[in-house]
DSSP file (Angstrom, degrees, kcal/mol; ACC not computed):
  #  RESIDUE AA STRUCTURE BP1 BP2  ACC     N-H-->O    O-->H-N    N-H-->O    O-->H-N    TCO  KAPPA ALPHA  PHI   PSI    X-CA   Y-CA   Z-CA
    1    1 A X              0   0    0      0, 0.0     0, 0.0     0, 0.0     0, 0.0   0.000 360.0 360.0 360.0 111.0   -0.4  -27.7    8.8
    2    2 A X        -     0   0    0      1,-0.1     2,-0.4     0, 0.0     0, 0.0  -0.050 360.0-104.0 -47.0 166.9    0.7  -23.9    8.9
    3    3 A X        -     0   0    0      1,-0.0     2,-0.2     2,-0.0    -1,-0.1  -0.790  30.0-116.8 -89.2 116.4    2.5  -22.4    6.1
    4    4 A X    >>  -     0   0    0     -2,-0.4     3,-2.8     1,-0.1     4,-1.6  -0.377  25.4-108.1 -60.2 143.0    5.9  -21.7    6.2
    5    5 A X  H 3> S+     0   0    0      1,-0.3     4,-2.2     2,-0.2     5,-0.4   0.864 127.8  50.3 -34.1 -46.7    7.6  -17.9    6.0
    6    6 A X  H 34 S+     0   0    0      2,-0.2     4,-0.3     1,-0.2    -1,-0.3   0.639 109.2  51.9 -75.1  -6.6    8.7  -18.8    2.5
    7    7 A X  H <> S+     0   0    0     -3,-2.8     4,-1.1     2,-0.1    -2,-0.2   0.940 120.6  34.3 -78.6 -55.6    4.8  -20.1    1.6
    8    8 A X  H >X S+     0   0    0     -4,-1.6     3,-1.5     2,-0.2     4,-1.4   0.911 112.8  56.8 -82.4 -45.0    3.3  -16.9    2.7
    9    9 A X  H 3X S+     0   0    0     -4,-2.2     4,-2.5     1,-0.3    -1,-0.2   0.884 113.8  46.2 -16.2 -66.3    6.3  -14.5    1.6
   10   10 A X  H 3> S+     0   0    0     -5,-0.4     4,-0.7    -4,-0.3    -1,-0.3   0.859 108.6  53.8 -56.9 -38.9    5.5  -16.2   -1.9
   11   11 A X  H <X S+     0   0    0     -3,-1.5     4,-5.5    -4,-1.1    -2,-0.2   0.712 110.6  55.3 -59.5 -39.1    1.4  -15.8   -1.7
   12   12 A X  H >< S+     0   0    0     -4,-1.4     3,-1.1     1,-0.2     4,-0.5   0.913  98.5  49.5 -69.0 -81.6    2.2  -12.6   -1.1
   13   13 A X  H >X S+     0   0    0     -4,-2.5     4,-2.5     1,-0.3     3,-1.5   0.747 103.4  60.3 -27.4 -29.5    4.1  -11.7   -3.8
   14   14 A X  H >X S+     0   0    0     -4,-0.7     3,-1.1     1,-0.2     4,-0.8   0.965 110.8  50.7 -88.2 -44.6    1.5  -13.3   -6.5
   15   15 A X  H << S+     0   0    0     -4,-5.5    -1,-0.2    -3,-1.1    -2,-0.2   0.347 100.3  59.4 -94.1  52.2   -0.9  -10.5   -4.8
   16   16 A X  H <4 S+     0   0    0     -3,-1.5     4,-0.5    -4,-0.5     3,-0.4   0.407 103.8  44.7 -98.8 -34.3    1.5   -8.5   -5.3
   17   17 A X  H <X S+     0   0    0     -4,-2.5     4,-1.1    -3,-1.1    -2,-0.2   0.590 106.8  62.5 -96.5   8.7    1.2   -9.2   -9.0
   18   18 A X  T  < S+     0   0    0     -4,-0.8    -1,-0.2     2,-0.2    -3,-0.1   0.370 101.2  54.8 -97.4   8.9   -2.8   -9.0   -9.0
   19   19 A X  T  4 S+     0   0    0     -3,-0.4     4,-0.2    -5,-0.1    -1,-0.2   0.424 110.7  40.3-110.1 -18.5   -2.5   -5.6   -8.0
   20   20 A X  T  > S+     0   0    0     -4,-0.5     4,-3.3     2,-0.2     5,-0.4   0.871 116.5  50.5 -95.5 -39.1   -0.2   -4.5  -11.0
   21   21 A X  H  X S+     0   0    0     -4,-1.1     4,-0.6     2,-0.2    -3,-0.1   0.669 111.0  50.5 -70.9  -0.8   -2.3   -6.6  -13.5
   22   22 A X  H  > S+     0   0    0      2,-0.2     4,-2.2     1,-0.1     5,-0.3   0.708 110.7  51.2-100.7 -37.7   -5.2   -4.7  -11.8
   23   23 A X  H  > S+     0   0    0      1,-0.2     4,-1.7     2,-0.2    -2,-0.2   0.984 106.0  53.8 -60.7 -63.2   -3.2   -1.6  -12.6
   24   24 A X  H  X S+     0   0    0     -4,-3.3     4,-2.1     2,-0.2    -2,-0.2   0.899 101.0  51.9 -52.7 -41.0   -2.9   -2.6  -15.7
   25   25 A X  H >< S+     0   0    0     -4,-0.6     3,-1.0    -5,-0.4     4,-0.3   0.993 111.3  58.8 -44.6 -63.6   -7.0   -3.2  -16.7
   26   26 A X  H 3X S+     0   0    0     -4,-2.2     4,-0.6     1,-0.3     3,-0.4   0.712 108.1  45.0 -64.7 -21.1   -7.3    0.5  -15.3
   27   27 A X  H 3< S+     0   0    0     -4,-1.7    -1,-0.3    -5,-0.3    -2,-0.2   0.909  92.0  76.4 -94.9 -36.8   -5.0    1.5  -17.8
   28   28 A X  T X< S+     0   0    0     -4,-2.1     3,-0.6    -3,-1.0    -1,-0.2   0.416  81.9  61.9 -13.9 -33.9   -6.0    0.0  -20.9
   29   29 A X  T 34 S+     0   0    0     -3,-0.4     2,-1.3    -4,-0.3    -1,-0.2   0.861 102.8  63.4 -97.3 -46.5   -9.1    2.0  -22.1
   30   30 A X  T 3< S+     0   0    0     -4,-0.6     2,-0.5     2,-0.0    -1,-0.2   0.496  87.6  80.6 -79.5  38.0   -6.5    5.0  -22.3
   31   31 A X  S <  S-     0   0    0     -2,-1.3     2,-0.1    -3,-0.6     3,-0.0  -0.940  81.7-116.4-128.0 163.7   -4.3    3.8  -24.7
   32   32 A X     >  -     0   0    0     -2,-0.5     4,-3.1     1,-0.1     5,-0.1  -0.369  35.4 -97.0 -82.9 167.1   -4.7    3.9  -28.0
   33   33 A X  H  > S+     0   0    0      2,-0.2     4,-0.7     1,-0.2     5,-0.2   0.942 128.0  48.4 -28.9 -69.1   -5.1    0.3  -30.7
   34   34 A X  H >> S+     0   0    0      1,-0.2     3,-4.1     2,-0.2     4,-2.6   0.975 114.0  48.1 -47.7 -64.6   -1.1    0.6  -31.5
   35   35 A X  H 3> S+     0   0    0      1,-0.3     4,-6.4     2,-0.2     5,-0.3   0.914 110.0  48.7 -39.5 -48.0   -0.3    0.9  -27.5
   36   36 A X  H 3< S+     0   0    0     -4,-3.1    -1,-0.3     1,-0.3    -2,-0.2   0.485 114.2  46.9 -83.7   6.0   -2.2   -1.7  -26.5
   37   37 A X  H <X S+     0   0    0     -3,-4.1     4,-1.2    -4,-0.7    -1,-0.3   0.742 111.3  49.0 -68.6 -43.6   -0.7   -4.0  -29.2
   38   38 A X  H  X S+     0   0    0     -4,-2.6     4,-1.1    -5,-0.2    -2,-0.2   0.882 112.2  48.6 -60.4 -51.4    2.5   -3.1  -28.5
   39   39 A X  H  X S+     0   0    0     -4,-6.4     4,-1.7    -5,-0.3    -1,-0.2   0.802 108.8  56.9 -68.8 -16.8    1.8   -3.7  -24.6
   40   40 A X  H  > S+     0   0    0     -5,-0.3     4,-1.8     2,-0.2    -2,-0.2   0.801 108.1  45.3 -66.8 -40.5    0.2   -7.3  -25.4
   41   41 A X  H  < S+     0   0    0     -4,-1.2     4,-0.5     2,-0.2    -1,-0.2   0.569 103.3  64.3-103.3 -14.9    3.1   -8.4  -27.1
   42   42 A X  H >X S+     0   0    0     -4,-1.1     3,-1.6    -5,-0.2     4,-0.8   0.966 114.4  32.4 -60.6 -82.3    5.4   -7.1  -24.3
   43   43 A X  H 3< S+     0   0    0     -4,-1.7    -2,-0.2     1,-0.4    -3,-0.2   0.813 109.4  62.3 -80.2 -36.7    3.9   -9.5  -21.8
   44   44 A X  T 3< S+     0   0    0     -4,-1.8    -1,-0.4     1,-0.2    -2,-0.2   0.912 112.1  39.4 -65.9 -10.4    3.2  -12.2  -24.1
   45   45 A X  T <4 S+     0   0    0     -3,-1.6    -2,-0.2    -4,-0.5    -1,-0.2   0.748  88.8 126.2-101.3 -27.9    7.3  -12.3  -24.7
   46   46 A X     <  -     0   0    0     -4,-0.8     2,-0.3    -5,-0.1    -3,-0.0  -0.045  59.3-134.6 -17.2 130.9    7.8  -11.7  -20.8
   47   47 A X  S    S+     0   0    0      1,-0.2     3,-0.1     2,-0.0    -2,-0.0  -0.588  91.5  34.3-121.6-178.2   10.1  -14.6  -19.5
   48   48 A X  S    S-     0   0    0     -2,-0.3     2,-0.6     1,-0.1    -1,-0.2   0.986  94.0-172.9 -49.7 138.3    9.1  -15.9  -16.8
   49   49 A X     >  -     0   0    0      1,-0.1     4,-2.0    -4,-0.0     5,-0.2  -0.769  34.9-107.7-124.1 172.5    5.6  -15.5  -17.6
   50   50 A X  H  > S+     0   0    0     -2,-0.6     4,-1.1     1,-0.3     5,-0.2   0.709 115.5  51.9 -40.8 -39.4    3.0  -16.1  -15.6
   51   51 A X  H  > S+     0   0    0      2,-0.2     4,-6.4     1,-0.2    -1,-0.3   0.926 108.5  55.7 -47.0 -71.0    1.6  -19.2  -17.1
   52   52 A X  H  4 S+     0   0    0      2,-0.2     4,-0.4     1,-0.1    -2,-0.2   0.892 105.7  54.4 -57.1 -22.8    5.3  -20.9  -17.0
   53   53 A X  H >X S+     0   0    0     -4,-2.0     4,-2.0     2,-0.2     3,-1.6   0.980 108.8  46.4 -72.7 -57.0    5.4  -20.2  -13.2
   54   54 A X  H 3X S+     0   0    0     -4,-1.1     4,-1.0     1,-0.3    -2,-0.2   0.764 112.6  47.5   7.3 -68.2    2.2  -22.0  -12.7
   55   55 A X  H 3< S+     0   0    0     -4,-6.4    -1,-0.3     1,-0.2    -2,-0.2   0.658 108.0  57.5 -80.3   8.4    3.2  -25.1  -14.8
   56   56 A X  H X4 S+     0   0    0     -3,-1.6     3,-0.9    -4,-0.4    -2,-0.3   0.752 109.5  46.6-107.6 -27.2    6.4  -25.1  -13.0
   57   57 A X  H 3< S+     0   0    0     -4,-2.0    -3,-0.2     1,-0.2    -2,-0.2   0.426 111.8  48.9 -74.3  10.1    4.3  -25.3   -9.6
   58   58 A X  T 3< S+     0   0    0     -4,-1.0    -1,-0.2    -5,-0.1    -2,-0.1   0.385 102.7  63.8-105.0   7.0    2.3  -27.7  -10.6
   59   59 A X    <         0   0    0     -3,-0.9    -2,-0.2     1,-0.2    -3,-0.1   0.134 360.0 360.0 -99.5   3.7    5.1  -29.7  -11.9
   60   60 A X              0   0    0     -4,-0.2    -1,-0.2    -5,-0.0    -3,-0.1   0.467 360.0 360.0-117.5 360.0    6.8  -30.4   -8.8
């Protein structure tokens, strides 16, 4: 069965967000201990985060 505009539209967008998390790796070894706490606990407090998006498509 093909994929509807709104399937692929969506596929895209999630590699749209492996190309900033990939952005993100590359950036990591230049920050210092503090940054890269500071940025860890930014995403982990991120709403939606990535994890809840995921259990909410697999919940449906």
């Amino acid at each position: 069965m093909p994929l509807s505009g709104e399937a692929i539209r969506t596929m895209n967008y999630v590699d749209d967000i492996s190309v900033t998390l990939r952005r993100i790796l590359a950036v990591l070894p230049s920050l210092t201990e503090e940054e890269r706490s500071r940025v860890a606990e930014h995403i982990k407090k991120s709403e939606p985060s990535y994890a809840s998006v995921v259990a909410a498509i697999e919940a449906k």
